[in-house]
C-alpha positions, -999 to +999 in steps of 0.1 A: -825+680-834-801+677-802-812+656-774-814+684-743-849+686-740-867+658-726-900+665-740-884+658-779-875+621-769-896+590-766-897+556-761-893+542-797-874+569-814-842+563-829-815+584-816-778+589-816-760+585-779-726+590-767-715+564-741-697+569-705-667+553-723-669+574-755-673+609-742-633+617-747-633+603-784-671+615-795-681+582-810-715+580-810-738+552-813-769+544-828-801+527-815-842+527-800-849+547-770-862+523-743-860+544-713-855+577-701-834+582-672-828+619-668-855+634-648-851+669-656-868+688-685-835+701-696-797+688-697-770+706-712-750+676-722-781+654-738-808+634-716-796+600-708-813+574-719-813+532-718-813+518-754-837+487-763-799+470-762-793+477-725-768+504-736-768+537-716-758+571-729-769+610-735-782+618-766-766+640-791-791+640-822-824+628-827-826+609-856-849+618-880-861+597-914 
C-alpha cells in the first residue's frame, strides 16, 4: 500500500519513509509512525510523517506483516 492517503496511516504502523536528504538517491528507511504532519487527506509524494525516532520523512509503502 503507498503512503498518499492519510486515512491508511496511523500512529503505530510500521512504514517505509524517504528522508529530505534521500529523496535524489530513493533510500528509504524503515520505522513506527509517531506523528502525522501532513494535514491534507491526500499528497502525491507520500504524507509526511515523524518517526518514534525523531526522523521526518514521506511515506512510500505501508508496511504490512
Amino acid at each position: 500500500m503507498n503512503g498518499q492517503n492519510r486515512k491508511d496511516i496511523k500512529p503505530g504502523l510500521e512504514v517505509d519513509i524517504v528522508l529530505k536528504k534521500d529523496q535524489r538517491s530513493g533510500k528509504r528507511t524503515r520505522g513506527i509512525v509517531k506523528d502525522i504532519l501532513t494535514n491534507s487527506s491526500f499528497h502525491p509524494h507520500g504524507i509526511k510523517v515523524r518517526l518514534k525516532d525523531g526522523q521526518v520523512g514521506r511515506v512510500q509503502e505501508i508496511v504490512t506483516k
